[in-house]
Each structure stands twice: as structure tokens, then as C-alpha cells.
N, C-alpha and C positions, 0 to 999 in steps of 0.2 A: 402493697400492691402497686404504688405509685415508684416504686427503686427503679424500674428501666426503664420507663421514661425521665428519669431526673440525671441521669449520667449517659455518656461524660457530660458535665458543663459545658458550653461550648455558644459561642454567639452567634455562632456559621449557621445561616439561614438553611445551609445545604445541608444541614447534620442528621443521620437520619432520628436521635432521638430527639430531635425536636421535631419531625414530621411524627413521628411515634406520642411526643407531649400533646400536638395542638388535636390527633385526631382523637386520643382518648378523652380528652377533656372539655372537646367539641359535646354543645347542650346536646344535640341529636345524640352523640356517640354512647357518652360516658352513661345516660342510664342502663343502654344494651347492656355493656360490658359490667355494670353494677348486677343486672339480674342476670344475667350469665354467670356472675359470680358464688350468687348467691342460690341460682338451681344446681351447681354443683356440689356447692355442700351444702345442700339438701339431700341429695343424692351420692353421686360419687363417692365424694369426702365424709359423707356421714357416716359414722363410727361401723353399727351394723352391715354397710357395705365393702367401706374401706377395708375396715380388719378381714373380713370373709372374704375378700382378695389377696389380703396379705397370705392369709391362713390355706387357702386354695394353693398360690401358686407357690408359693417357698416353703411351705410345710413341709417339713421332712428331708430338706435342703439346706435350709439354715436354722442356726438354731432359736429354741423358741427366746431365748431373754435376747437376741437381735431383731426377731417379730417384736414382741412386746414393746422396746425403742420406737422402733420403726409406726407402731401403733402410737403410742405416745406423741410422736411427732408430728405424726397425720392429724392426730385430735387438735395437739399446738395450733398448728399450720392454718386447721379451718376455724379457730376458736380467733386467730389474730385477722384472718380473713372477713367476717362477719363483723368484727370492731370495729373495722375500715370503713363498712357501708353505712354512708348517712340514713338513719332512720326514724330518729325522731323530731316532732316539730314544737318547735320553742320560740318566744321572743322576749329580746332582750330590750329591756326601760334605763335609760342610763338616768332617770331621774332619782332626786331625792322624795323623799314622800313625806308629806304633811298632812297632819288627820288623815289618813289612810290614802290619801290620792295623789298621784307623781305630782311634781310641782317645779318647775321652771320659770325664769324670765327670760327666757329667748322668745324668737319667733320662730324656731323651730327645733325639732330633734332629731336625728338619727336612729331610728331602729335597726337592730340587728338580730339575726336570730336563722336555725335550723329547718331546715324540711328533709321528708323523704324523699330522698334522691332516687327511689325505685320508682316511683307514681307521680310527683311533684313533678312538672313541667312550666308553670309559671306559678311567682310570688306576687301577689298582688296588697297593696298596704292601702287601703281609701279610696280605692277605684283604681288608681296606678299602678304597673309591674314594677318589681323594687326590680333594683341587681342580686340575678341570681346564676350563682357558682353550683351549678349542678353539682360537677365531679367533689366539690368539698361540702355537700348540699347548705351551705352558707348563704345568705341573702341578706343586701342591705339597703335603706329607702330613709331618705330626709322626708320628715314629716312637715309642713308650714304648721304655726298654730293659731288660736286665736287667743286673746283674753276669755279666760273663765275657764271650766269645763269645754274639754276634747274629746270626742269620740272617736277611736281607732278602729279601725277592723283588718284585719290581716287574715287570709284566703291562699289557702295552697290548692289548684287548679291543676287538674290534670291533661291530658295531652286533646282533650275534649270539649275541656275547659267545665267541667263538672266539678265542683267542690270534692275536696277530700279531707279536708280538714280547716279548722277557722278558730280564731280567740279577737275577744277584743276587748 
């Protein structure tokens, strides 16, 4: 879903796929175009419609094992479609663990980790908004620590700023 805005390469400020990169991946943009993507094949693209348009309009015009492809394709198409869209939410501990609990000697960590890119508007890691990659729903936030036991909490925030999700 990302191919046309990735070509041509090009450094030229003027180019228009890089006007085409910054506005799909722009925070406001790219959840639109995520759930736009993702009401289509709901719809459109979903099997029961898709094929009952195939089977409407070329029936008996083309032949059926060229439907059938052509079906096939469409399932492909919204099956690598829907992979695309960030959905779930994870974080990542790059510690080692000791008696069951991460364990570091810094003063601090980096977490890393997933949100739903359809609902997820800000990442928030201990009261702070991490950096957060809509369009790749990627988020990441330097933790400071202390000696001992740390408490984390990590909060995905929607455009409301209402919880939708949280681990800690």
C-alpha cells in the first residue's frame, strides 16, 4: 500500500511522490487513509461482494476459470491489504530478566512497541508521549530509571485522548 509513494527515489523537494509520501504519513493523514482502507475491504473487496460483481458483470462474457483468477486475486489483494494495517498493541522490553523481573544497570531504557494505527492518536509511556509513527503504528520513548523496581505504564490514547488500550 506504501509502493507509490516510495518511487521514484528522488531528493527533489519538488517531486510529486514525495508530496504524495509526507501527506499519507502525515499523523492527521495516514489514519484516514488506514480506515479507508480498511472500510473497503470490509465491503467492496470483501469476497461476497467482490465476486458478485465479478459474476454480475462478466458472466457470460468471460470465461468462468478467468472469474475464478480474477476472484482469487481480489481475496489476495485485500488479504495483503489488511496485513498492512497496524493493529495491534505490544511493547517491547529489551531487558534481560532476573527472577522473573527485566533487569538493567543503566539509567535508562528505550521502549519500543505497536499500536492501532486505526484509533491510536497518541502513545503515551509514564505520563509522556513517546514518538509515534502512525502510518507504521511504531512507537518509541527513552524511559529514565531508578535503582530498584520501576513502574511503567504505557496508554494508547485516542483522538479524545480516552484510553484504548494500556499494559504496564
Amino acid at each position: 500500500i506504501w509502493r507509490a509513494v516510495e518511487a521514484p527515489a528522488s531528493t527533489a523537494s519538488d517531486q510529486r511522490a514525495n508530496f504524495a509520501r509526507r501527506l499519507l504519513r502525515h499523523p492527521d493523514t495516514a489514519p484516514l487513509y488506514f480506515r479507508e482502507l480498511k472500510r473497503l475491504c470490509d465491503t467492496t473487496l470483501a469476497a461476497e461482494q467482490f465476486n458478485a460483481l465479478l459474476d454480475e458483470v462478466l458472466g457470460g462474457w468471460v470465461p468462468e476459470n478467468v472469474i475464478a483468477t480474477m476472484k482469487d486475486f481480489g481475496a489476495s489483494r485485500r488479504t495483503s491489504i489488511l496485513s498492512q494495517i497496524p493493529t495491534s498493541f505490544s511493547v517491547t522490553v529489551p531487558l534481560t530478566s532476573s527472577n522473573g523481573y527485566p533487569r538493567t544497570t543503566s539509567a535508562s531504557v528505550t521502549l519500543r512497541g505497536t499500536a492501532n494505527a486505526l484509533e491510536t492518536r497518541t502513545v503515551v509511556v509514564n505520563g509522556g508521549n513517546a514518538d509515534w509513527a502512525v502510518w507504521e503504528g511504531r512507537w518509541t520513548n527513552a524511559v529514565p530509571l531508578q535503582p530498584g523496581l520501576n513502574g511503567v505504564l504505557v496508554q494508547c490514547l485516542d483522538g479524545a485522548g480516552a484510553e484504548i488500550a494500556r499494559t504496564n
